[in-house]
N, CA, C and O atoms as CSV, one atom per row, in Angstrom:
chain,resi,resn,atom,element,x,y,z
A,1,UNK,N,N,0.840,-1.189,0.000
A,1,UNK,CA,C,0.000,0.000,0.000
A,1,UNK,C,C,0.881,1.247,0.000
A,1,UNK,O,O,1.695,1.505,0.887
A,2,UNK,N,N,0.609,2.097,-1.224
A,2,UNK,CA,C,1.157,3.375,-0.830
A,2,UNK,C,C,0.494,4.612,-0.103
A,2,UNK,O,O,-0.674,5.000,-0.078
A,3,UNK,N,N,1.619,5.083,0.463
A,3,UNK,CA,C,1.149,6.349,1.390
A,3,UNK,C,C,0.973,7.937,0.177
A,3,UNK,O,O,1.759,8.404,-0.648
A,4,UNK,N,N,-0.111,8.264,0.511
A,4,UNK,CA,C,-0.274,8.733,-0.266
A,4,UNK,C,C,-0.608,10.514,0.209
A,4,UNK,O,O,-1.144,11.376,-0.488
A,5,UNK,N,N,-0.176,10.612,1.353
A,5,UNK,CA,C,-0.839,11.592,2.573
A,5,UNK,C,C,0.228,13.165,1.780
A,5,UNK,O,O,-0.376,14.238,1.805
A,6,UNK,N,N,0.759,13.170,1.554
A,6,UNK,CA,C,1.992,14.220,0.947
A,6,UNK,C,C,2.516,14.545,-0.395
A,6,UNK,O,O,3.548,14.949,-0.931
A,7,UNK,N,N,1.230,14.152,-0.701
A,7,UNK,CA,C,1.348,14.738,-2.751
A,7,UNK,C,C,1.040,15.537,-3.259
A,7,UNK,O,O,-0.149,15.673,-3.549
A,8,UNK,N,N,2.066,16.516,-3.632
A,8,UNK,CA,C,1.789,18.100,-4.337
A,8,UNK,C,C,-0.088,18.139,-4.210
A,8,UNK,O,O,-0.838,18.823,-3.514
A,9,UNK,N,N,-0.260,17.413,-4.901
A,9,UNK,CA,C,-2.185,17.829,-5.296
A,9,UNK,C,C,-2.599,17.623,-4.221
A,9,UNK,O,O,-3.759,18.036,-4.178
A,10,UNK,N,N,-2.348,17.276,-3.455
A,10,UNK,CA,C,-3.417,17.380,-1.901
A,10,UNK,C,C,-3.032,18.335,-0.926
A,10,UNK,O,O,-3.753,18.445,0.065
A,11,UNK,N,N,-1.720,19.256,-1.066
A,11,UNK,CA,C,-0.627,19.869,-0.544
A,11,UNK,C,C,-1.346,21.446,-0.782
A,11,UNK,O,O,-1.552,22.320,0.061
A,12,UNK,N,N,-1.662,21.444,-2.378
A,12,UNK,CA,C,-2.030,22.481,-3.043
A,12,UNK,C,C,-3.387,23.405,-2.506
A,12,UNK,O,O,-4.351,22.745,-2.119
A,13,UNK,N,N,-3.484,24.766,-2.473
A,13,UNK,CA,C,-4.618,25.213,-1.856
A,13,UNK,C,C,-5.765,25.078,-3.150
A,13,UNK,O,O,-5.581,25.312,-4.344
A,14,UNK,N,N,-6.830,24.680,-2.549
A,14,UNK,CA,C,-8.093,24.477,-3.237
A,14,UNK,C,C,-8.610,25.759,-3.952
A,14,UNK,O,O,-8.551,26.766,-3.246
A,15,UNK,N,N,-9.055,25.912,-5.085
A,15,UNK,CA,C,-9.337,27.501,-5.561
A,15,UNK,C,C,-10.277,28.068,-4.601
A,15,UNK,O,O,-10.338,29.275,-4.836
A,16,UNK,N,N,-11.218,27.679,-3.398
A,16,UNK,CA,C,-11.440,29.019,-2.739
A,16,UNK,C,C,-11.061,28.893,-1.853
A,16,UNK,O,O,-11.732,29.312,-0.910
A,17,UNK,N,N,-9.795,28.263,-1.584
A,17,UNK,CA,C,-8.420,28.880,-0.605
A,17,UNK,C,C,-8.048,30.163,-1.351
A,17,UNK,O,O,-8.121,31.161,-0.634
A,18,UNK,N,N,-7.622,30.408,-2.759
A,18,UNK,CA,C,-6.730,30.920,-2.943
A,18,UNK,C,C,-7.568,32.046,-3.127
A,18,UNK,O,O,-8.737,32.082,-3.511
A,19,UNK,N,N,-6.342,33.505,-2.599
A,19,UNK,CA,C,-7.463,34.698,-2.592
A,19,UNK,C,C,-7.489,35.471,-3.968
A,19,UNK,O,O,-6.548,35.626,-4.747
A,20,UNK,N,N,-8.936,35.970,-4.096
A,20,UNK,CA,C,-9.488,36.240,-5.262
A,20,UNK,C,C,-8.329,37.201,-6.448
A,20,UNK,O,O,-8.286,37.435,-7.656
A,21,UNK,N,N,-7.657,37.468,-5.432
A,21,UNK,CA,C,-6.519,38.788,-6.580
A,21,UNK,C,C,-5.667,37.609,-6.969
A,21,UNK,O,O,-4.852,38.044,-7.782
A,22,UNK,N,N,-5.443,36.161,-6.750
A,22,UNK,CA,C,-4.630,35.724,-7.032
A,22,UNK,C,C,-4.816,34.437,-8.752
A,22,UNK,O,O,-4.059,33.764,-9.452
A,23,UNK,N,N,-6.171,34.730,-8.688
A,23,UNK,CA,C,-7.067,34.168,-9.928
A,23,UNK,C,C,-6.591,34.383,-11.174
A,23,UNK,O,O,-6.698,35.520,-11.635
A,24,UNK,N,N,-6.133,33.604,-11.757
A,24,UNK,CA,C,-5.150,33.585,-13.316
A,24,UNK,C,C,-6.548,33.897,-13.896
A,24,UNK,O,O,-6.266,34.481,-14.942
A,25,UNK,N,N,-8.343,33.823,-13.787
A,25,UNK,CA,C,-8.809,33.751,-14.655
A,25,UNK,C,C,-9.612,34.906,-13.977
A,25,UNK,O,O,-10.730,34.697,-14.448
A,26,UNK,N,N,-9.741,36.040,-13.130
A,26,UNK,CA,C,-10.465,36.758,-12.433
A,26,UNK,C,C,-10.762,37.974,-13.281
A,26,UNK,O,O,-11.527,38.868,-12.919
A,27,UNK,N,N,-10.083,37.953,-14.479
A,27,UNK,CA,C,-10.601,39.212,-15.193
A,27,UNK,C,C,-11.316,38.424,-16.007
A,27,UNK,O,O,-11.942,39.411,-16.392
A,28,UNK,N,N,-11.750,37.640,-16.562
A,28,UNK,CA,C,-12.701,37.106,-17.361
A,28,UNK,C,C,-14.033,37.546,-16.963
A,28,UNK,O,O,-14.314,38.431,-16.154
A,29,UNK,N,N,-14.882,36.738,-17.706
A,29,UNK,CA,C,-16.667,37.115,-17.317
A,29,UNK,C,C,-17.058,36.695,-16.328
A,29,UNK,O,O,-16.883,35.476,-16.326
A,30,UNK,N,N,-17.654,37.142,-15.163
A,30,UNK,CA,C,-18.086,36.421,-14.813
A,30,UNK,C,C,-19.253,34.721,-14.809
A,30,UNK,O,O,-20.209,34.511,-15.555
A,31,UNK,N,N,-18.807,33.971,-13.925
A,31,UNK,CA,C,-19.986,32.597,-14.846
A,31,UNK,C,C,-21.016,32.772,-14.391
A,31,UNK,O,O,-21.249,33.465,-13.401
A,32,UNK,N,N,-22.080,31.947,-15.285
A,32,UNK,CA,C,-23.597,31.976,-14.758
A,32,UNK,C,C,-24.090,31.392,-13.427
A,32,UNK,O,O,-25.227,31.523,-12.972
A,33,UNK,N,N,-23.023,30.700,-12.848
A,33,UNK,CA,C,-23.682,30.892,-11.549
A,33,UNK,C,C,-23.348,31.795,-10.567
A,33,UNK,O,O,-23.902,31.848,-9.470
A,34,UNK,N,N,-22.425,32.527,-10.950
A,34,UNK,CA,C,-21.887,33.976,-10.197
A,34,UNK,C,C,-22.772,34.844,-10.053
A,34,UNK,O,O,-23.099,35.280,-8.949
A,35,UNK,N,N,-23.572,35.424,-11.788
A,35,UNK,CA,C,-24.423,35.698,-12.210
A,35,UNK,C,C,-25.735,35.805,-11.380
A,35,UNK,O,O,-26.197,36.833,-10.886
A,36,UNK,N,N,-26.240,34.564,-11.323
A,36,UNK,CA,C,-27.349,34.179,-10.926
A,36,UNK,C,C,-27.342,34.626,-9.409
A,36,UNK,O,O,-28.112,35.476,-8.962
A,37,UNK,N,N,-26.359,33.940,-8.648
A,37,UNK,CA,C,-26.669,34.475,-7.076
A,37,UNK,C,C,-26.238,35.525,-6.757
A,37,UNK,O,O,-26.534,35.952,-5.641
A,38,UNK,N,N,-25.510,36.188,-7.507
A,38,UNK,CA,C,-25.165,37.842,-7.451
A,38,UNK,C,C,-26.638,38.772,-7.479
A,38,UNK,O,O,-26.952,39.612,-6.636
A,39,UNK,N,N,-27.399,38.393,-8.632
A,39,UNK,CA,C,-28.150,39.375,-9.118
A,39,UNK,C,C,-28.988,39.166,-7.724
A,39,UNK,O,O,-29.130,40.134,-6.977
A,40,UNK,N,N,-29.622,37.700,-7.334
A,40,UNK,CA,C,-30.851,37.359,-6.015
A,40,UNK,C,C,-30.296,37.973,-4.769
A,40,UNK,O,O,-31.086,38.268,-3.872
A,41,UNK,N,N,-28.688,38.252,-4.587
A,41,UNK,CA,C,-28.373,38.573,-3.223
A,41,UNK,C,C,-28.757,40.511,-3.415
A,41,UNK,O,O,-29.277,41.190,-2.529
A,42,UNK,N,N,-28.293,41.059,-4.884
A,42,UNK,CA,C,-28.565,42.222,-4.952
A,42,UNK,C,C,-29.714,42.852,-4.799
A,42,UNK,O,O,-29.809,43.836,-4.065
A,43,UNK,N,N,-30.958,42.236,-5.636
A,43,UNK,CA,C,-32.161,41.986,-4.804
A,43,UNK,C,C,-32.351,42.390,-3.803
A,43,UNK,O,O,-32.710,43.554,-3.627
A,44,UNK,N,N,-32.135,41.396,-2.693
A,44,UNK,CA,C,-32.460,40.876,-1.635
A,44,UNK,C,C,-31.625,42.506,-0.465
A,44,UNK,O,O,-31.722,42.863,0.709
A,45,UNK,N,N,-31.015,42.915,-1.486
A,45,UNK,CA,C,-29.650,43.949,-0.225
A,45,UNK,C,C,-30.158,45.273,-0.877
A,45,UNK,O,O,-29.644,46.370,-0.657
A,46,UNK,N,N,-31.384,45.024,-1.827
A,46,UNK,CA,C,-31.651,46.154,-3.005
A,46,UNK,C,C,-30.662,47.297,-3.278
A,46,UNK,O,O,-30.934,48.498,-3.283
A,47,UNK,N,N,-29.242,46.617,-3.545
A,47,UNK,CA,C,-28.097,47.165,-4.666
A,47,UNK,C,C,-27.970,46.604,-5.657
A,47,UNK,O,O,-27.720,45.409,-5.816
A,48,UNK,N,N,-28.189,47.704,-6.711
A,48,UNK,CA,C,-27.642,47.540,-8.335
A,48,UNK,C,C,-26.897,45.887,-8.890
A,48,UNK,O,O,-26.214,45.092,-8.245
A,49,UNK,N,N,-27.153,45.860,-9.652
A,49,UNK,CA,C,-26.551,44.378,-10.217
A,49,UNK,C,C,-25.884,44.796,-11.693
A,49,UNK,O,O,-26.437,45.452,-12.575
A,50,UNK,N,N,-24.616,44.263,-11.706
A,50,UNK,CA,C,-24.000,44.652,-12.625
A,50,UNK,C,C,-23.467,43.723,-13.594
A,50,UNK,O,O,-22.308,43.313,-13.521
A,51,UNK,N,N,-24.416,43.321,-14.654
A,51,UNK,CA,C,-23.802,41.926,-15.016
A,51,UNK,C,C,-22.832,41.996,-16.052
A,51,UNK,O,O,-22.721,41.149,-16.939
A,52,UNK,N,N,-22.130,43.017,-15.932
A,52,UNK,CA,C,-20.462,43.180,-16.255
A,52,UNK,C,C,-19.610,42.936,-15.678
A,52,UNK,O,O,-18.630,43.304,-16.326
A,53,UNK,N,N,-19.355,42.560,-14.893
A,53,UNK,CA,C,-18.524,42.040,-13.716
A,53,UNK,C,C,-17.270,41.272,-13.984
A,53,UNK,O,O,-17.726,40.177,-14.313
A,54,UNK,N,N,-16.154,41.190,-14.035
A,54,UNK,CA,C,-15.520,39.918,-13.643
A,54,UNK,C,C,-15.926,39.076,-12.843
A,54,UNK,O,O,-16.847,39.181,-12.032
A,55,UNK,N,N,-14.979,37.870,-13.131
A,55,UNK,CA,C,-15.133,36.522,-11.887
A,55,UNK,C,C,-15.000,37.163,-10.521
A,55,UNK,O,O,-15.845,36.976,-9.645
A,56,UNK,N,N,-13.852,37.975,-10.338
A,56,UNK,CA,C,-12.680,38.185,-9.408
A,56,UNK,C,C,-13.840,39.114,-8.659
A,56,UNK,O,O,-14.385,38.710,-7.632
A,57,UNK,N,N,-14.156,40.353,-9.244
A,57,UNK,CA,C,-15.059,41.610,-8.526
A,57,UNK,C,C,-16.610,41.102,-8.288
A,57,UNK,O,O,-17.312,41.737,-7.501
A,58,UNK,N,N,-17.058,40.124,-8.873
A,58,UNK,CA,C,-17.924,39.338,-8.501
A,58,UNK,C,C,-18.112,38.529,-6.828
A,58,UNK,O,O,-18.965,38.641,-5.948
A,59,UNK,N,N,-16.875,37.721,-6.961
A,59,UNK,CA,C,-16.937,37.101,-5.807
A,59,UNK,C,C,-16.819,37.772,-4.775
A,59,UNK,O,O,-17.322,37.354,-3.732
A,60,UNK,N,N,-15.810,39.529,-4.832
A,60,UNK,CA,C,-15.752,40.082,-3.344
A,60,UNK,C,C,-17.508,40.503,-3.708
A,60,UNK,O,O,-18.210,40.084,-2.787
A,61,UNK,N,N,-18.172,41.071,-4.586
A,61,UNK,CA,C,-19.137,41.699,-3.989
A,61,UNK,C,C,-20.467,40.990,-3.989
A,61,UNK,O,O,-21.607,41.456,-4.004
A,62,UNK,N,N,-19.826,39.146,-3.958
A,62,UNK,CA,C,-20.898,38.158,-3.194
A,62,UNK,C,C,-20.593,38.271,-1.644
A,62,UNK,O,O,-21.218,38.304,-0.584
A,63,UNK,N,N,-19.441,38.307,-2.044
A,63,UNK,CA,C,-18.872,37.821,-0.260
A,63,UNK,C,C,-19.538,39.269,0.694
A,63,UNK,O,O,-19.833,39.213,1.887
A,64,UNK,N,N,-19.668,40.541,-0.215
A,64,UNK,CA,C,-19.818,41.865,0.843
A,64,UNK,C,C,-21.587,41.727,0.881
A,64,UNK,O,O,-22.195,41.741,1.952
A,65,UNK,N,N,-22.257,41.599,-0.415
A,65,UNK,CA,C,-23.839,40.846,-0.154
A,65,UNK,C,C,-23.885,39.864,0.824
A,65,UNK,O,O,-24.397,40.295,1.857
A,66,UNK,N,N,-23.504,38.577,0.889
A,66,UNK,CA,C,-23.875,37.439,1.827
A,66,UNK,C,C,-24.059,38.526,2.981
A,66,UNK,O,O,-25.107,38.897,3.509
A,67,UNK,N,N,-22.413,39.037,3.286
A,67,UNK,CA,C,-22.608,40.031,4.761
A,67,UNK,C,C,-23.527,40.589,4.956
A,67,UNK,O,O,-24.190,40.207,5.921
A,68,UNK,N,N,-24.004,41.695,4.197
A,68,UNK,CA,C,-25.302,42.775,4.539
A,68,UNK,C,C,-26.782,41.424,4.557
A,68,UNK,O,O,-27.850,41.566,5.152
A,69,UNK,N,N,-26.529,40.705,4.057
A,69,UNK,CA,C,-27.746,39.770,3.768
A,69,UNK,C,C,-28.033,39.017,5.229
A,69,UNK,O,O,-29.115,38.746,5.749
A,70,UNK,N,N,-27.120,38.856,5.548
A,70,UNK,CA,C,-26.592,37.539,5.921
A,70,UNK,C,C,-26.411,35.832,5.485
A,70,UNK,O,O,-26.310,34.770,6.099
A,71,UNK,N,N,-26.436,36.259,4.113
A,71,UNK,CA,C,-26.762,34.478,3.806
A,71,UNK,C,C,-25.392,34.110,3.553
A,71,UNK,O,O,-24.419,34.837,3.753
A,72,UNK,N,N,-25.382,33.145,3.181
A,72,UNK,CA,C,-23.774,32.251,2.965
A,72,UNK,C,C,-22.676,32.049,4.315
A,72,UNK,O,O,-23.135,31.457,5.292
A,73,UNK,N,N,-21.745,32.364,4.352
A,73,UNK,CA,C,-21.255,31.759,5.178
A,73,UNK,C,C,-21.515,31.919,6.915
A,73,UNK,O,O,-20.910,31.189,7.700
């Protein structure tokens, strides 16, 4: 049996370990499910929804919605 406890890929931080400025793909579009729970949290916090967004400016201004919301984490 090999030990398998110490291999680069399990070593490696998971992409939402890694912080959002550090995203090789964070200037892209944002995706449709970014999209989608962006626009319901904006809603819900009744601020503007901007579905121009990057990935990257997306996720902080899920993460600053969840807060005012309180939903997610």
């Amino acid at each position: 049996m090999t030990d398998n406890t110490n291999t680069p890929k399990q070593d490696a931080p998971g992409n939402a370990d890694k912080p959002v400025d550090d995203w090789v793909t964070g200037d892209e579009a944002m995706t449709g499910a970014q999209a989608s729970y962006l626009k319901t949290l904006s809603e819900e916090a009744q601020e503007p929804f901007d579905p121009d967004m990057t990935k990257a400016d997306a996720s902080k201004q899920i993460e600053a919605l969840q807060e005012k919301t309180g939903r997610g984490r």
